[in-house]
Biopython code that builds the backbone (N, CA, C, O; Angstrom):
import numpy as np
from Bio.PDB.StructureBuilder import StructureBuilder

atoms = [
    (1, "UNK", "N", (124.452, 65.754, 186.518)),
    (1, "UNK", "CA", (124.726, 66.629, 185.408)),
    (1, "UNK", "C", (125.841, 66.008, 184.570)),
    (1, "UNK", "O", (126.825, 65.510, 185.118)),
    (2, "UNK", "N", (125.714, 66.030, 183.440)),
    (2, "UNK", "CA", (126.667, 64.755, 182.532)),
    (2, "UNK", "C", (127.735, 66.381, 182.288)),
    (2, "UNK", "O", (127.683, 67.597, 182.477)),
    (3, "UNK", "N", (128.420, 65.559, 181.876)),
    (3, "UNK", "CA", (130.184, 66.201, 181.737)),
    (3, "UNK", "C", (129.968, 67.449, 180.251)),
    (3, "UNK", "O", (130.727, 68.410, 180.129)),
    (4, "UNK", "N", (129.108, 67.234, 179.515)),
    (4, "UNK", "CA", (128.947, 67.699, 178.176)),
    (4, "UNK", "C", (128.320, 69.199, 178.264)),
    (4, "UNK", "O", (128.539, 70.236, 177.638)),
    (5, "UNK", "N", (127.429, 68.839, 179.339)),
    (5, "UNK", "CA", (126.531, 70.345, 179.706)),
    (5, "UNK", "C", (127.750, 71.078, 180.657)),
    (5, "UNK", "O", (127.767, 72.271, 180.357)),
    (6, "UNK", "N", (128.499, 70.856, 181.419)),
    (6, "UNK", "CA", (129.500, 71.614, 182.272)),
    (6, "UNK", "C", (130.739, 71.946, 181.250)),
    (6, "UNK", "O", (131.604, 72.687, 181.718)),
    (7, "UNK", "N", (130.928, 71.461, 179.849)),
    (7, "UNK", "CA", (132.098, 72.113, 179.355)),
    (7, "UNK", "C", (131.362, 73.153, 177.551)),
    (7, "UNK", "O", (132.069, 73.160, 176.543)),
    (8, "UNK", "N", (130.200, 73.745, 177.567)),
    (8, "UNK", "CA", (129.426, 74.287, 176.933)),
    (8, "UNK", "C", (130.386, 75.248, 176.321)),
    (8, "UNK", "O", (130.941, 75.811, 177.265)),
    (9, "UNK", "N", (130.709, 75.569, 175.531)),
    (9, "UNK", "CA", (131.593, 76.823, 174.961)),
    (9, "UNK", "C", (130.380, 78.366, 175.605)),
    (9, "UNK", "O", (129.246, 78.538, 176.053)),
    (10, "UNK", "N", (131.427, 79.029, 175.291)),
    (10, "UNK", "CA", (130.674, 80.318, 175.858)),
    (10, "UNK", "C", (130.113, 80.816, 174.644)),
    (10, "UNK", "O", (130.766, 80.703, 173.607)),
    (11, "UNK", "N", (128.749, 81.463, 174.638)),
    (11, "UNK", "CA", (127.903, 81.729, 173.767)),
    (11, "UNK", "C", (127.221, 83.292, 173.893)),
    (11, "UNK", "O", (127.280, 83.788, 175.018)),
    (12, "UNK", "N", (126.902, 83.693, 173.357)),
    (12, "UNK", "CA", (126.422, 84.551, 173.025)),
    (12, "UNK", "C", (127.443, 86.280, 173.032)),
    (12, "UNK", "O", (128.581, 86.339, 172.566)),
    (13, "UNK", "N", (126.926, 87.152, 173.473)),
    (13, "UNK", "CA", (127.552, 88.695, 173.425)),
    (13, "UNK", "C", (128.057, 88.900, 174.430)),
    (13, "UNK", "O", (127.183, 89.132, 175.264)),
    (14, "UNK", "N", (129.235, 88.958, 174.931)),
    (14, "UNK", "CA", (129.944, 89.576, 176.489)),
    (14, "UNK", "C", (129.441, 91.149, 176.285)),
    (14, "UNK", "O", (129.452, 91.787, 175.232)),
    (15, "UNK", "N", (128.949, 91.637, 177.743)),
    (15, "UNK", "CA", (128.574, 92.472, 178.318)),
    (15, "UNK", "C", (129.019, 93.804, 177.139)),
    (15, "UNK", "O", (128.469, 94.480, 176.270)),
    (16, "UNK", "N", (130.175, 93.666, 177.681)),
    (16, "UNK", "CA", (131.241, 95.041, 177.136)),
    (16, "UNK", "C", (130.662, 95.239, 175.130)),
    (16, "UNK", "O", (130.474, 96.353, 174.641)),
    (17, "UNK", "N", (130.548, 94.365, 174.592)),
    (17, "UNK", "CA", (130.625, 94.312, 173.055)),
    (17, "UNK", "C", (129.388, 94.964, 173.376)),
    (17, "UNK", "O", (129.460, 96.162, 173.100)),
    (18, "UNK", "N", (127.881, 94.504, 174.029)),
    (18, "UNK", "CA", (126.524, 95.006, 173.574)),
    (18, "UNK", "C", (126.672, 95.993, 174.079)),
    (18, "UNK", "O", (125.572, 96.465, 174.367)),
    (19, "UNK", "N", (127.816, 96.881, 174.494)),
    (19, "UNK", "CA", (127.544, 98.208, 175.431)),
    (19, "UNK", "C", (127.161, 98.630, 176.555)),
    (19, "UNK", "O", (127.110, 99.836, 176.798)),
    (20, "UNK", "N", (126.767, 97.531, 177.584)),
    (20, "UNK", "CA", (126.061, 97.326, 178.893)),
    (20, "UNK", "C", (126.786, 98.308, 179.615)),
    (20, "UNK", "O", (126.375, 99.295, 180.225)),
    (21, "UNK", "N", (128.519, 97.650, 179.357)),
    (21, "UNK", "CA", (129.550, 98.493, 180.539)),
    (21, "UNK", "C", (129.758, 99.680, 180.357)),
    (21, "UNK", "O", (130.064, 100.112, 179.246)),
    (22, "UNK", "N", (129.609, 100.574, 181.611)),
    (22, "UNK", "CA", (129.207, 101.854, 181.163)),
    (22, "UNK", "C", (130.400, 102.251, 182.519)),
    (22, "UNK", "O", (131.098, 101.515, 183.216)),
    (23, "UNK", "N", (130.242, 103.636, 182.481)),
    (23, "UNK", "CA", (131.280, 103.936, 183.736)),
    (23, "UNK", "C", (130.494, 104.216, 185.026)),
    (23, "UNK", "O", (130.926, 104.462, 186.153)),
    (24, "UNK", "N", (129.637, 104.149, 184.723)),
    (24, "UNK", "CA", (128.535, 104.264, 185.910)),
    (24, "UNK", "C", (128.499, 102.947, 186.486)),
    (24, "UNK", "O", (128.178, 103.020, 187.672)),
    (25, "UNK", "N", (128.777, 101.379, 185.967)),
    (25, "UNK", "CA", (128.396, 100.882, 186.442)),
    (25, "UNK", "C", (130.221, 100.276, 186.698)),
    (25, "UNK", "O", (130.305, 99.516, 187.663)),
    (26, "UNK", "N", (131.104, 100.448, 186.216)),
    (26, "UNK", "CA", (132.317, 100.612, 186.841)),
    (26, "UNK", "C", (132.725, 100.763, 188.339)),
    (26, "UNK", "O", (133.430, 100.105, 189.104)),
    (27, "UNK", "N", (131.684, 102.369, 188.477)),
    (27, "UNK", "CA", (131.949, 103.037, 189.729)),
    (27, "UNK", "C", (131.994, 101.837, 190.325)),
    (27, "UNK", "O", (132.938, 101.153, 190.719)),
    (28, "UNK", "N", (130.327, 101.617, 190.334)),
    (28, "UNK", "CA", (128.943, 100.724, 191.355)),
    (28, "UNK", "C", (130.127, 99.216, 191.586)),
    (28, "UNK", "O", (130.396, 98.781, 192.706)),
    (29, "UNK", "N", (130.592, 98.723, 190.513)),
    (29, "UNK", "CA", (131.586, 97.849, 190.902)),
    (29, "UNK", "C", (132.749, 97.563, 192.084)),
    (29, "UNK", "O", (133.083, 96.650, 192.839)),
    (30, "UNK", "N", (133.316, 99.528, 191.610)),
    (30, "UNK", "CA", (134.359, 99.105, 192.273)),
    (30, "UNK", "C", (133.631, 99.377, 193.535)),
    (30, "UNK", "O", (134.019, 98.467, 194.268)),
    (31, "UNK", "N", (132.601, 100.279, 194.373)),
    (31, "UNK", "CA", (132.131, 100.655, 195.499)),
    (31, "UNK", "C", (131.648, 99.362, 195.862)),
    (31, "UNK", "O", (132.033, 99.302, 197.030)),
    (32, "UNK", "N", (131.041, 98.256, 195.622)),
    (32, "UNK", "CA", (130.444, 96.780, 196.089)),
    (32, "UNK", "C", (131.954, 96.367, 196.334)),
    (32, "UNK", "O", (132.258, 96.183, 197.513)),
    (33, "UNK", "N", (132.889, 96.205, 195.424)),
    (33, "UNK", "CA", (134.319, 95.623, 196.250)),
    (33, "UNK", "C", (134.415, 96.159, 197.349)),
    (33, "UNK", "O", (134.219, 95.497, 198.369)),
    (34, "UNK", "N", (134.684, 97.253, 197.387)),
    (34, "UNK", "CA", (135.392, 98.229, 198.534)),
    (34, "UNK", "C", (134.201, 97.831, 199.782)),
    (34, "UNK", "O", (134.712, 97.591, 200.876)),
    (35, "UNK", "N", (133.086, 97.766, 199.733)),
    (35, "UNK", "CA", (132.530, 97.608, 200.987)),
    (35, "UNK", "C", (131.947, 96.364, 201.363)),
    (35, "UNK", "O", (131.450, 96.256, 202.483)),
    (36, "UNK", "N", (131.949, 95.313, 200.477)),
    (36, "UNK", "CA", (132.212, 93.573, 200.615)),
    (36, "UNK", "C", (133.824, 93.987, 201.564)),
    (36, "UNK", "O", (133.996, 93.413, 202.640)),
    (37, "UNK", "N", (134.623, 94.730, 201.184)),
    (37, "UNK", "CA", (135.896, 94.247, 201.869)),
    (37, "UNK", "C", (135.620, 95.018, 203.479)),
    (37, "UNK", "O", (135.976, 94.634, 204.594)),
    (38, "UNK", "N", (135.137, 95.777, 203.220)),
    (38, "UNK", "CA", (134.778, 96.377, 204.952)),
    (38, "UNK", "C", (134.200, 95.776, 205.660)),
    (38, "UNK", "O", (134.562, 95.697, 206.834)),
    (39, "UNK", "N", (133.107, 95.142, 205.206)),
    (39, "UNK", "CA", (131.711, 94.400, 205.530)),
    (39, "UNK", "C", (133.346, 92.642, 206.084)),
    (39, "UNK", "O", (133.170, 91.998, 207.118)),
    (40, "UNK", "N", (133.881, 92.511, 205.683)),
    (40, "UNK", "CA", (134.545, 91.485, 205.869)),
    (40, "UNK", "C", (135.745, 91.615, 206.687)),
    (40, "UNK", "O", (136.005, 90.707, 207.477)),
    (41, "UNK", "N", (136.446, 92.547, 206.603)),
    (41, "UNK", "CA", (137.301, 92.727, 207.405)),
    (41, "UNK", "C", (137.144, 93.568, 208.924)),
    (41, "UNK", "O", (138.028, 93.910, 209.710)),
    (42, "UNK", "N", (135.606, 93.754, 208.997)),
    (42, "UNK", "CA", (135.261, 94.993, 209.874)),
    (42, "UNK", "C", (134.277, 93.286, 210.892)),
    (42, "UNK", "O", (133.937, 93.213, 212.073)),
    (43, "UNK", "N", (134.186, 92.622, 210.177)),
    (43, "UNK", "CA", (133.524, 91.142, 210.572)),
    (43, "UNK", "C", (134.281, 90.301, 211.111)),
    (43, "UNK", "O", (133.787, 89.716, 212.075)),
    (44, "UNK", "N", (135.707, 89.928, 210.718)),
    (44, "UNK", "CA", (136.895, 89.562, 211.394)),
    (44, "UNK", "C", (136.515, 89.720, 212.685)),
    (44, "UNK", "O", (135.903, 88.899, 213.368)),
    (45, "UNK", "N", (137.058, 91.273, 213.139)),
    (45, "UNK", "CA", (137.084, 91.836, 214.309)),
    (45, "UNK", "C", (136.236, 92.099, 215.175)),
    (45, "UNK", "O", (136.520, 92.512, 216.299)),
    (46, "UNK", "N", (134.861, 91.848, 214.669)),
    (46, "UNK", "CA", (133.540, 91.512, 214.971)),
    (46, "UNK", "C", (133.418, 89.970, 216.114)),
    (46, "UNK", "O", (133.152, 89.691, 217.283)),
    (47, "UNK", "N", (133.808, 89.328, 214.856)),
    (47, "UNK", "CA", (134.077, 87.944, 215.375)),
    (47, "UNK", "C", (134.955, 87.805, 216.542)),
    (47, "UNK", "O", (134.471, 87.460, 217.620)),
    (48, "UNK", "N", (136.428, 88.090, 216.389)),
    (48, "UNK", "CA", (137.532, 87.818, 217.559)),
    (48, "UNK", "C", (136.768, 89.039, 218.549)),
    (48, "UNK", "O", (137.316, 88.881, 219.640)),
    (49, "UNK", "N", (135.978, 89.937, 218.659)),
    (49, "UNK", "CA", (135.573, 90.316, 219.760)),
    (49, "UNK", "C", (134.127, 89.419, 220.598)),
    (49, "UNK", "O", (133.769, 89.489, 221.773)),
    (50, "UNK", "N", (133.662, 88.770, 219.676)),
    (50, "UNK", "CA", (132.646, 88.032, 220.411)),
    (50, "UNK", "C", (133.073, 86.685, 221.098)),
    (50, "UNK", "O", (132.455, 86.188, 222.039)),
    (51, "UNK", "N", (134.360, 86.075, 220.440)),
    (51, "UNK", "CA", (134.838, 85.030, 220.702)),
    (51, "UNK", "C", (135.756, 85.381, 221.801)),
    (51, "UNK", "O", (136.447, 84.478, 222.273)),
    (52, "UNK", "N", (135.848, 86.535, 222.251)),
    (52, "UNK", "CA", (136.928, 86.865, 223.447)),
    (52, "UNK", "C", (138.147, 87.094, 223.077)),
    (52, "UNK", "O", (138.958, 87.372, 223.961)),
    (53, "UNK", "N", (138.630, 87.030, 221.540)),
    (53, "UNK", "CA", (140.093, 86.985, 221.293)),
    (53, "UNK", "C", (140.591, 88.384, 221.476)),
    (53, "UNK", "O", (141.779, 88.682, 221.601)),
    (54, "UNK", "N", (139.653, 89.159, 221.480)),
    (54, "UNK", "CA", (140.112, 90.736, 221.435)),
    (54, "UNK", "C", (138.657, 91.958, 222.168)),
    (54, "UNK", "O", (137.438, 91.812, 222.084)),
    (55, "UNK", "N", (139.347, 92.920, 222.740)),
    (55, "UNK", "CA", (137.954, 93.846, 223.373)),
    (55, "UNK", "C", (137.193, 93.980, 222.309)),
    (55, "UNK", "O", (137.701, 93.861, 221.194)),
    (56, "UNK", "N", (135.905, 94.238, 222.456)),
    (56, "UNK", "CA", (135.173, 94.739, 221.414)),
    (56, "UNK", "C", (134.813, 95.699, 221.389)),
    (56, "UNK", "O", (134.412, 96.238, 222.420)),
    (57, "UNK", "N", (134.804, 96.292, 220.249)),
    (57, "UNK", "CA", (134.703, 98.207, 220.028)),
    (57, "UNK", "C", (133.352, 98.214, 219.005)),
    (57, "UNK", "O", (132.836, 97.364, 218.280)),
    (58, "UNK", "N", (133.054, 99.633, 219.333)),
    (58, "UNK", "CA", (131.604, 100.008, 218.796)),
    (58, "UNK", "C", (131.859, 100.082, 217.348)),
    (58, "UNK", "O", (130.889, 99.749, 216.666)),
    (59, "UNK", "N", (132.872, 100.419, 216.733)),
    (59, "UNK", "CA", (133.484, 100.365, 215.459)),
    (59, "UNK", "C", (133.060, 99.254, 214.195)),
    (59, "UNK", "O", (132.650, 99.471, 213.054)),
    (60, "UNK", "N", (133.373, 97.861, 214.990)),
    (60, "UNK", "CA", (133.177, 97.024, 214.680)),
    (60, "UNK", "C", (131.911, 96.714, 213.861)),
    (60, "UNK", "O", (131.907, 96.927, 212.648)),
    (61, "UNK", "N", (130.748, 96.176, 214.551)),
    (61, "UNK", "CA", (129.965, 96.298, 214.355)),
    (61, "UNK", "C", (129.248, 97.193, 213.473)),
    (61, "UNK", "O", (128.579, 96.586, 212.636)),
    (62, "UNK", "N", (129.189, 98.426, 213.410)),
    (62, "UNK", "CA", (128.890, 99.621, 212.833)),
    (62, "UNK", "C", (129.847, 99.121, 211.126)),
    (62, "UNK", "O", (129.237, 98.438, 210.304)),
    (63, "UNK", "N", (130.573, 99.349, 210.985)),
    (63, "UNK", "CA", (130.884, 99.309, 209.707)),
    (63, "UNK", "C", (130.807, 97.793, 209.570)),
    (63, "UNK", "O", (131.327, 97.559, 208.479)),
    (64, "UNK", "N", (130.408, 96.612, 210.142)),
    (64, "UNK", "CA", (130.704, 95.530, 209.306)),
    (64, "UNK", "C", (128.657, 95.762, 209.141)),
    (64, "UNK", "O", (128.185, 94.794, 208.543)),
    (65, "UNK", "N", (128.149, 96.253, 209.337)),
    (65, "UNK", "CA", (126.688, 96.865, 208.966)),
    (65, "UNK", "C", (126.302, 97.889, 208.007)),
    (65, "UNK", "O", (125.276, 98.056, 207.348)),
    (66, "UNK", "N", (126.959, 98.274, 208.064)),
    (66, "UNK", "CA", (127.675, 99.404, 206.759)),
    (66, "UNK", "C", (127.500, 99.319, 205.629)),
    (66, "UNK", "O", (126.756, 99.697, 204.725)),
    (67, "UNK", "N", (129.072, 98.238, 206.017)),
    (67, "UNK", "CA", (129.421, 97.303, 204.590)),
    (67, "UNK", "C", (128.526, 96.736, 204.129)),
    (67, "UNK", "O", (127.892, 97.362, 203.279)),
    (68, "UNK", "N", (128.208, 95.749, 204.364)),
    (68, "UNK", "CA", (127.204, 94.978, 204.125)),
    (68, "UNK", "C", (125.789, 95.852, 203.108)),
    (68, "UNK", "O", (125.445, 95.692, 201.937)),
    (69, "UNK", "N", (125.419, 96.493, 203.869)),
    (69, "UNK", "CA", (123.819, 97.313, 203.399)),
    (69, "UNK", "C", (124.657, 98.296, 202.277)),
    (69, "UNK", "O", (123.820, 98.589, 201.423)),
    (70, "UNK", "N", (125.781, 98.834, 201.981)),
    (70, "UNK", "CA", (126.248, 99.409, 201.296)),
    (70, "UNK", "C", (126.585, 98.581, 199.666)),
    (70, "UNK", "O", (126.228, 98.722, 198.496)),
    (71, "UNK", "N", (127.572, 97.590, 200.539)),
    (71, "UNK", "CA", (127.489, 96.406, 199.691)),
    (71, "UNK", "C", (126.361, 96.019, 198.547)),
    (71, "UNK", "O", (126.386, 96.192, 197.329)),
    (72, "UNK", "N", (125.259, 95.368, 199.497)),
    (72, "UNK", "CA", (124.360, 95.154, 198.383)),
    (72, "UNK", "C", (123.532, 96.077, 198.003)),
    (72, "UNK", "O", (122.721, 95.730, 197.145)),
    (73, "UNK", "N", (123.478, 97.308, 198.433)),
    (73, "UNK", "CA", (123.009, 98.311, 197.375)),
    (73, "UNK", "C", (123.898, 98.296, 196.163)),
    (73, "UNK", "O", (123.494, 97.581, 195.246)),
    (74, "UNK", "N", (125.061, 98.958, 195.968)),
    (74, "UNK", "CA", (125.941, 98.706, 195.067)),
    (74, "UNK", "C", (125.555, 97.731, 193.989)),
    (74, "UNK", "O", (125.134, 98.009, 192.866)),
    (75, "UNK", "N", (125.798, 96.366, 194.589)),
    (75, "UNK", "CA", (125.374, 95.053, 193.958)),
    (75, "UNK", "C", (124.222, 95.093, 192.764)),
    (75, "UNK", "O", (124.175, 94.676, 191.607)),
    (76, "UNK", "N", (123.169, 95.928, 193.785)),
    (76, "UNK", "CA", (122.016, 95.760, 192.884)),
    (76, "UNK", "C", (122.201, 96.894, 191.765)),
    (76, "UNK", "O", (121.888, 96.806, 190.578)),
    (77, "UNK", "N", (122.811, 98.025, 192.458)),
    (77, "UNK", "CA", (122.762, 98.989, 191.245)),
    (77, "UNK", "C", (123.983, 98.528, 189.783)),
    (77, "UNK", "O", (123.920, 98.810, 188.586)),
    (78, "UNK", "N", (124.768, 97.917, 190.391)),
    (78, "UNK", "CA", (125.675, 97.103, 188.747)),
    (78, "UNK", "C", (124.467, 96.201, 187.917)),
    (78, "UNK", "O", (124.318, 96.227, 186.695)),
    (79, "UNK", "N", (123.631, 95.387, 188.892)),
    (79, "UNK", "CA", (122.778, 94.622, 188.131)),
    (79, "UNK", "C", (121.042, 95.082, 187.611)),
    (79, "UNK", "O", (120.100, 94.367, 187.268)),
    (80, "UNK", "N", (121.189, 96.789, 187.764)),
    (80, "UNK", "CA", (120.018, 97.559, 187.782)),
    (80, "UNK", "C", (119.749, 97.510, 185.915)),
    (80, "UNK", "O", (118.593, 97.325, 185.535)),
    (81, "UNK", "N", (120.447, 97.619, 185.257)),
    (81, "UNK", "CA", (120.311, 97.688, 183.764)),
    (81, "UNK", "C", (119.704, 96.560, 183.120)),
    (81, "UNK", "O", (119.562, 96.550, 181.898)),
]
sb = StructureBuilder()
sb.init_structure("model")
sb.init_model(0)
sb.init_chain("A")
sb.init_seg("    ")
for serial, (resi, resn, name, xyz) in enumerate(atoms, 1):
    if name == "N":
        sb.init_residue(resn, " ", resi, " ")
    sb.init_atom(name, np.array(xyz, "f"), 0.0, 1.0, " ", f" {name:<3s}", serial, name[0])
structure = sb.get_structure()
């Protein structure tokens, strides 16, 4: 890929100007953060319990499954429009 195509000025309408961003899809934003971060930090502890670093609790598992399926619902509903 030559150097010319990777420094392209940005083109066309950002989201916000054509009206896309709505508060509905705000919510859907911030709810995909919030459960990417569960889905990840609930996975941590997931991990150090399979690796022996720590007991493993039913907890674990359960919300880093959660997260995740919560997660990309979310995901899709910001990119549903």
């Amino acid at each position: 890929m030559a150097l010319d195509e990777l420094q392209k000025p940005n083109v066309g309408t950002p989201e916000f100007a054509a009206g896309r961003s709505t508060s509905e899809r705000k919510v859907w934003a911030i709810v995909t953060t919030v459960a990417f971060a569960v889905f990840w930090f609930s996975g941590l502890f997931l991990a150090a319990g399979l690796y022996g670093q720590q007991s493993m609790h039913w907890s674990a598992p359960v919300l880093a499954v959660l997260g995740l399926g919560v997660g990309l619902y979310a995901r899709r509903k910001v990119d549903a429009d």
